[in-house]
VMD Tcl script that builds the backbone (N, CA, C; Angstrom):
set m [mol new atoms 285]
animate dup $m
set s [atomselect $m all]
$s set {name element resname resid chain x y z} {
  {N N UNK 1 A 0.850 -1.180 0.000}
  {CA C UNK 1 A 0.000 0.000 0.000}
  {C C UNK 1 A 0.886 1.231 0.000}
  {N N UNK 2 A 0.795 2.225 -0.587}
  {CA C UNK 2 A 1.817 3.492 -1.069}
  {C C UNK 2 A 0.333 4.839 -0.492}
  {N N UNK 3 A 0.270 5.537 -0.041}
  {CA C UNK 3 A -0.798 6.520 0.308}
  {C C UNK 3 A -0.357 7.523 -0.523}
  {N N UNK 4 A -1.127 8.190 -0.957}
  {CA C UNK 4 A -1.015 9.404 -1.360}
  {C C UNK 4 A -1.899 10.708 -1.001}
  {N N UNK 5 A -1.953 12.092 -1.006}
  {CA C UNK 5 A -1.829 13.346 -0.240}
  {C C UNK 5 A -3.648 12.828 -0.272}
  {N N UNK 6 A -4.006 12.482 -0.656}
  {CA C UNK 6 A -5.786 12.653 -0.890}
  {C C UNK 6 A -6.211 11.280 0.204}
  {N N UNK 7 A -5.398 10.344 0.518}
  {CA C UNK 7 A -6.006 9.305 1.312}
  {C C UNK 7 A -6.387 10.057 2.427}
  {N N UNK 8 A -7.546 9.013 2.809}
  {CA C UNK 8 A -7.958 9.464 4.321}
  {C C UNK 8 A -7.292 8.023 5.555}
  {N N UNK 9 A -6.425 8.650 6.243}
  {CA C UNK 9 A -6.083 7.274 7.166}
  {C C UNK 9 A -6.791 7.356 8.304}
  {N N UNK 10 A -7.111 6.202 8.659}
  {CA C UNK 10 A -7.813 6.064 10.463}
  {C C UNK 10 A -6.976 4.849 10.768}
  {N N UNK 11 A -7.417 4.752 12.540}
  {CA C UNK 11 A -6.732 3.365 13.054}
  {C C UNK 11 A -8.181 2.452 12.774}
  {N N UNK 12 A -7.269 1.207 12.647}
  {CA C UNK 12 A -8.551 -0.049 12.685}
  {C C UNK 12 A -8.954 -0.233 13.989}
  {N N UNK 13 A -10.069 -1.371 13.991}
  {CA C UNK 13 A -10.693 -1.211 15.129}
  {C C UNK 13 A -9.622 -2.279 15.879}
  {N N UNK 14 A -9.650 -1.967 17.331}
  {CA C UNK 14 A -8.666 -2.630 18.013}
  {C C UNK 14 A -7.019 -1.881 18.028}
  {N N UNK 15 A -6.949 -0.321 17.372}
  {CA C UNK 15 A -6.013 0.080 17.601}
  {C C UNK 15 A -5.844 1.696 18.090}
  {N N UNK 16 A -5.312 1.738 18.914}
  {CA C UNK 16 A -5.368 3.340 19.411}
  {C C UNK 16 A -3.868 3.775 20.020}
  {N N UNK 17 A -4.538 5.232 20.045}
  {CA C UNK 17 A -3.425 5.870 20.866}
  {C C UNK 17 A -3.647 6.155 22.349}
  {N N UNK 18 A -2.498 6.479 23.148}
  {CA C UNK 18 A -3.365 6.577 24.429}
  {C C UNK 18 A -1.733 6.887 24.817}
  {N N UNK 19 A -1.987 7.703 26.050}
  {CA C UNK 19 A -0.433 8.436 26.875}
  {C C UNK 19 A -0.248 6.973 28.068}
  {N N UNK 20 A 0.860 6.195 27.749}
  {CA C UNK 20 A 1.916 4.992 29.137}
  {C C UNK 20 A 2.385 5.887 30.281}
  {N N UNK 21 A 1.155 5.440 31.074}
  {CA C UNK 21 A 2.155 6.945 32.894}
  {C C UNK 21 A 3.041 5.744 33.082}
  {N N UNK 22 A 3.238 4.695 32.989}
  {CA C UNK 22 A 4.922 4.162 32.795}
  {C C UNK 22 A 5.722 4.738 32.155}
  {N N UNK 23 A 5.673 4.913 31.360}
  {CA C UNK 23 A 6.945 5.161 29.895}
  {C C UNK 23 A 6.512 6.461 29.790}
  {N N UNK 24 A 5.797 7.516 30.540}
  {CA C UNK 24 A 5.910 8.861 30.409}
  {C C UNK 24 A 5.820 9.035 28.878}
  {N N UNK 25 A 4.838 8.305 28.046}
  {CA C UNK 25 A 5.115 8.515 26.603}
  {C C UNK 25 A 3.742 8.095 25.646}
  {N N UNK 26 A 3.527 9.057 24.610}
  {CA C UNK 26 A 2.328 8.348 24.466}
  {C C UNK 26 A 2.709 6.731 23.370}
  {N N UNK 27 A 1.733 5.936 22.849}
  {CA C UNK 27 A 2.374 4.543 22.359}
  {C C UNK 27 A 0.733 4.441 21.615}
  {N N UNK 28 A 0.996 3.244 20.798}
  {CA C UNK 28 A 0.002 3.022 19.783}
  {C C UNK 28 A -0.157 1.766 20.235}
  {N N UNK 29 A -1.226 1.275 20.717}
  {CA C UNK 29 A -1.925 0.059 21.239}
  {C C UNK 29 A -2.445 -0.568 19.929}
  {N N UNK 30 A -1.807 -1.671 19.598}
  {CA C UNK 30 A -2.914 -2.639 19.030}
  {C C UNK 30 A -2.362 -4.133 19.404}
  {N N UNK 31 A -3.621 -5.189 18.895}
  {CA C UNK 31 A -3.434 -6.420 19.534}
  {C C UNK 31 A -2.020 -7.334 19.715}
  {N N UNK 32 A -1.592 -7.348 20.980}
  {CA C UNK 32 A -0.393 -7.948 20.901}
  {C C UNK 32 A 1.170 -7.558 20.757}
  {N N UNK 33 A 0.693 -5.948 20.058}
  {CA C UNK 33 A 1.837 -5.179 19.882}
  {C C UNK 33 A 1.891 -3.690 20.412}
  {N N UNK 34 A 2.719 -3.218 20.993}
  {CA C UNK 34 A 2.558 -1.513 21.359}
  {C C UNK 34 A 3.953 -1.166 20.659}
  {N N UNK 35 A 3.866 0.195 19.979}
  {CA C UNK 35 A 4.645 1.110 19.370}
  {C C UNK 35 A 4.846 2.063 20.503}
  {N N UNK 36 A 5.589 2.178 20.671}
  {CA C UNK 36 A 6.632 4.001 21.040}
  {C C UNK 36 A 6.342 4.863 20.120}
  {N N UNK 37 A 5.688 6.088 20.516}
  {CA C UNK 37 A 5.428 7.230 19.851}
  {C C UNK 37 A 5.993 8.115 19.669}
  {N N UNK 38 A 7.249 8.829 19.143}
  {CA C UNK 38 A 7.311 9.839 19.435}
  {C C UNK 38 A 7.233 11.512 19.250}
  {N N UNK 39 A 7.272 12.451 19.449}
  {CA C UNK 39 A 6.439 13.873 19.479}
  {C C UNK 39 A 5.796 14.034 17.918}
  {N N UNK 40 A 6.546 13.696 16.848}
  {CA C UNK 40 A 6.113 14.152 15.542}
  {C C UNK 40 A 5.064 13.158 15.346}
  {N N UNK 41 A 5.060 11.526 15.680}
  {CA C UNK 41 A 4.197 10.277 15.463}
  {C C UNK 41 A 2.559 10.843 16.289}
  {N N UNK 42 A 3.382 11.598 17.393}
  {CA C UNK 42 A 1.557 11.426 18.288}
  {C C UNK 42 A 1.109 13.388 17.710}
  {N N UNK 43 A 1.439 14.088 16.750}
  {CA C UNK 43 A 0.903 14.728 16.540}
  {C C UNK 43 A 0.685 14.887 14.645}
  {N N UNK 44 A 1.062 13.877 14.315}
  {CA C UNK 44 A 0.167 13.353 13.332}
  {C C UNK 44 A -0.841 12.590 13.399}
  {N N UNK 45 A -1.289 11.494 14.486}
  {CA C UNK 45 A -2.103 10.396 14.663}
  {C C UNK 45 A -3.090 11.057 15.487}
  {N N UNK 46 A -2.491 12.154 15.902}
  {CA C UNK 46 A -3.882 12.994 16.989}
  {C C UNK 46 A -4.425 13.679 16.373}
  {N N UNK 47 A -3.996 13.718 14.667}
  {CA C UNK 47 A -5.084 14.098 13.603}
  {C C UNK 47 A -5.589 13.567 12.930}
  {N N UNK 48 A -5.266 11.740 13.060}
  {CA C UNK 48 A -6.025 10.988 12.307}
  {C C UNK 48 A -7.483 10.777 12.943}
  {N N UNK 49 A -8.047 11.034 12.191}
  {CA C UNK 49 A -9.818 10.646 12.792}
  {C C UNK 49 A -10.495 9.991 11.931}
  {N N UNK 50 A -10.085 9.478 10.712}
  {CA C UNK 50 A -10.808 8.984 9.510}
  {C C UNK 50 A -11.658 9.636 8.639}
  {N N UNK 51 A -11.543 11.434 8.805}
  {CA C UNK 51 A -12.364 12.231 7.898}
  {C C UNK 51 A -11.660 13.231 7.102}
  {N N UNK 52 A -9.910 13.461 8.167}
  {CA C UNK 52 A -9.591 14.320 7.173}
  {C C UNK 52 A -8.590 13.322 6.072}
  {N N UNK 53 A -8.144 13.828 5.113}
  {CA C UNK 53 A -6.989 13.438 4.464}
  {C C UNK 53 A -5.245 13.475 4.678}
  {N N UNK 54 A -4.691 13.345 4.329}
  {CA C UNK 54 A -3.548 13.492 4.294}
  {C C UNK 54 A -3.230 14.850 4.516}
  {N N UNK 55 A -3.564 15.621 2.934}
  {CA C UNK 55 A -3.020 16.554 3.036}
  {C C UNK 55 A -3.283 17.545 3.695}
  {N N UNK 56 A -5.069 17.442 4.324}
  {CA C UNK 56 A -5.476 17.763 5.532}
  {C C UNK 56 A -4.305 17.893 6.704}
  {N N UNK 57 A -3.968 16.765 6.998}
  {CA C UNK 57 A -3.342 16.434 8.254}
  {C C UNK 57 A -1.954 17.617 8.297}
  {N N UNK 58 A -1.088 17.645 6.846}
  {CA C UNK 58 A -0.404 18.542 6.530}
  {C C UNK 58 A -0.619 19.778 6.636}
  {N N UNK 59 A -1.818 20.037 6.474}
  {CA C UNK 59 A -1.898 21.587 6.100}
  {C C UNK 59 A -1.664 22.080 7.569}
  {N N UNK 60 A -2.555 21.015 8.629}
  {CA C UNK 60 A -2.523 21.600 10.017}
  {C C UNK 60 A -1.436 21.635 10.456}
  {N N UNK 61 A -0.509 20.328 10.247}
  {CA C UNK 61 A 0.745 20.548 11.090}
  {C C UNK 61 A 1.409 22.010 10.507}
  {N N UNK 62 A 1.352 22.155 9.260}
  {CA C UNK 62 A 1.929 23.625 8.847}
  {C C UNK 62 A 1.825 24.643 9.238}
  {N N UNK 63 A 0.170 24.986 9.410}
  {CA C UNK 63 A 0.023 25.843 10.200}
  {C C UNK 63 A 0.256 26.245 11.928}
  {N N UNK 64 A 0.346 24.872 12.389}
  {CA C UNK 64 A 0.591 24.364 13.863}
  {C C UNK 64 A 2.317 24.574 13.903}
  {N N UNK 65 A 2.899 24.371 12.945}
  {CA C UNK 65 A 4.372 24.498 13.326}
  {C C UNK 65 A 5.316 25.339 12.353}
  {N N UNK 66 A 4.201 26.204 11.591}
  {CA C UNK 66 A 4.891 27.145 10.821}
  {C C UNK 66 A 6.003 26.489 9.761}
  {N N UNK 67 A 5.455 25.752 8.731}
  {CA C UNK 67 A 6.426 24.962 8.020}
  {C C UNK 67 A 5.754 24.984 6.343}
  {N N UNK 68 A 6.580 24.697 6.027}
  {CA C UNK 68 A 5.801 24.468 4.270}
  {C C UNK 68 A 5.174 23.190 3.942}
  {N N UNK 69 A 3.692 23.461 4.096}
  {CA C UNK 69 A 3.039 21.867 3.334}
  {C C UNK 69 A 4.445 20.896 2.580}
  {N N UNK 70 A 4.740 21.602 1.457}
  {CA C UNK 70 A 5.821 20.865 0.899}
  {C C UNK 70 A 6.921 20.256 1.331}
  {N N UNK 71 A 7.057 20.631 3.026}
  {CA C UNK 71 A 7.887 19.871 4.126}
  {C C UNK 71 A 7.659 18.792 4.489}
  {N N UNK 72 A 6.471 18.923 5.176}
  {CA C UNK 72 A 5.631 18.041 6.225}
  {C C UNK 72 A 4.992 16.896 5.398}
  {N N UNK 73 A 4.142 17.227 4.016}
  {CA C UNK 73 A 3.549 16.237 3.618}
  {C C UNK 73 A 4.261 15.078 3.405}
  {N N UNK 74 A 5.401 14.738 2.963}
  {CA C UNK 74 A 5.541 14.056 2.469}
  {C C UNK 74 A 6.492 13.200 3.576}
  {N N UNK 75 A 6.807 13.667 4.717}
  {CA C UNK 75 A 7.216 13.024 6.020}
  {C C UNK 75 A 5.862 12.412 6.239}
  {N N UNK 76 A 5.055 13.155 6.205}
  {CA C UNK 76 A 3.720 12.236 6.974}
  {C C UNK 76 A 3.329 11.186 6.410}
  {N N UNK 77 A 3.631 11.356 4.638}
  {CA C UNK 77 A 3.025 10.010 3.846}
  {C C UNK 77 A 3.968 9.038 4.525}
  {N N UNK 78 A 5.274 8.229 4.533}
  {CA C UNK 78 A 6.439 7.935 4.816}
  {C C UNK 78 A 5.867 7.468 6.204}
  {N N UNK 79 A 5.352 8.405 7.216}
  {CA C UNK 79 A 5.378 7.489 8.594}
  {C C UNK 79 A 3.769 7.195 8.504}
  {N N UNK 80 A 3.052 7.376 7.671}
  {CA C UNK 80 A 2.047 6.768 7.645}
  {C C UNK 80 A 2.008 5.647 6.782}
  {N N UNK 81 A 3.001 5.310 6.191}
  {CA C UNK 81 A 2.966 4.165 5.438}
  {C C UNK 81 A 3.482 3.018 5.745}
  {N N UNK 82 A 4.425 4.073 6.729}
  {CA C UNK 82 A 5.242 2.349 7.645}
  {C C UNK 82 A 4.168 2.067 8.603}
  {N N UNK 83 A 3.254 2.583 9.293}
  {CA C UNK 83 A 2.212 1.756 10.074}
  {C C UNK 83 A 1.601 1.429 9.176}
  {N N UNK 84 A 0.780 1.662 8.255}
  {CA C UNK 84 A -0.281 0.485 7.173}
  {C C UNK 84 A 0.466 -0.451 6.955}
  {N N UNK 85 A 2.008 -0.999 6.783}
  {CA C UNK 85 A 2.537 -1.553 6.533}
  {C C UNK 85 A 2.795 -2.628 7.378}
  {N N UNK 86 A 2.778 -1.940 8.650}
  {CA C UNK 86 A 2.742 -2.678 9.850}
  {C C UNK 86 A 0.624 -3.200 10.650}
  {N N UNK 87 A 0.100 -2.644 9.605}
  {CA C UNK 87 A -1.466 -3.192 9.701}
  {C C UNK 87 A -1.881 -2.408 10.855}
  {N N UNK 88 A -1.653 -1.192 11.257}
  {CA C UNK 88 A -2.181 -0.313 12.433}
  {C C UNK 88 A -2.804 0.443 11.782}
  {N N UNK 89 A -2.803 0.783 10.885}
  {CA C UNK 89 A -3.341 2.279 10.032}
  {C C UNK 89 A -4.068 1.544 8.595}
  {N N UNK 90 A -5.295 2.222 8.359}
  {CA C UNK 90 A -5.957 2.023 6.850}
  {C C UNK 90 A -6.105 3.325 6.522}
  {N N UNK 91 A -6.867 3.309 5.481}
  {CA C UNK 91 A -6.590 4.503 4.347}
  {C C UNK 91 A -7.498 4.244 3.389}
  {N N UNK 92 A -7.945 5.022 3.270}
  {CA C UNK 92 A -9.395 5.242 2.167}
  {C C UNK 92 A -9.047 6.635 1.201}
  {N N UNK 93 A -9.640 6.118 -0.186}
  {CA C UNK 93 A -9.553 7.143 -1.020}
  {C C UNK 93 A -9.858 8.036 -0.783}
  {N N UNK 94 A -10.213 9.548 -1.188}
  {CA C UNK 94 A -10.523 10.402 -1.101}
  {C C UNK 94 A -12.002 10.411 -1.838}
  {N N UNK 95 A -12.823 10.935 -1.576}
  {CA C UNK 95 A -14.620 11.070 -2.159}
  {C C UNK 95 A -13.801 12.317 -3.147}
}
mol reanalyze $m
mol bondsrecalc $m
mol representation Tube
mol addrep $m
C-alpha cells in the first residue's frame, strides 16, 4: 500500500493511541503489539480521525508548526505508510 496526499487514514478497530504513565510517553496500542510514539508520530495520529486526508493532516501541522506543506507532507506520507505496513493504520480514497 503506497498513500497518497488525498487518502484518508484512520486506526482499525482494536487500535489506538493513548499516553503509558509508565513510559511517560504516548504509544500506539494494538493487539499484541505496542509502538513508542514519538512527538512528531503522536501529533500526526492525533489528527487521524478517519475524515480528514492526508493533506489535511499537513496543512494543520503547517500551520501548527509554521512549516511548508511541501515539508511536512511528504514526512507524513512515509510514517504513515510504515504503520499500514505494519497493519495499524488504513486509508481510504478520497470522495
Amino acid at each position: 500500500m503506497s498513500l497518497t496526499p488525498g487518502d484518508v487514514p484512520r486506526l482499525p478497530r482494536g487500535v489506538r493511541m493513548r499516553f503509558d504513565g509508565v513510559r511517560g510517553a504516548h504509544v500506539l496500542l494494538a493487539p499484541e503489539r505496542t509502538f513508542d510514539l514519538d512527538q512528531n508520530a503522536v501529533a500526526v495520529l492525533s489528527l487521524v480521525d478517519g475524515e480528514r486526508s492526508i493533506r489535511a493532516i499537513a496543512e494543520a501541522l503547517s500551520a501548527q508548526y509554521d512549516a511548508p506543506v511541501g515539508v511536512i507532507e511528504p514526512d507524513v506520507i512515509t510514517m504513515l505508510n510504515g504503520l499500514a505496513e505494519k497493519r495499524v493504520l488504513e486509508a481510504k480514497p478520497a470522495a
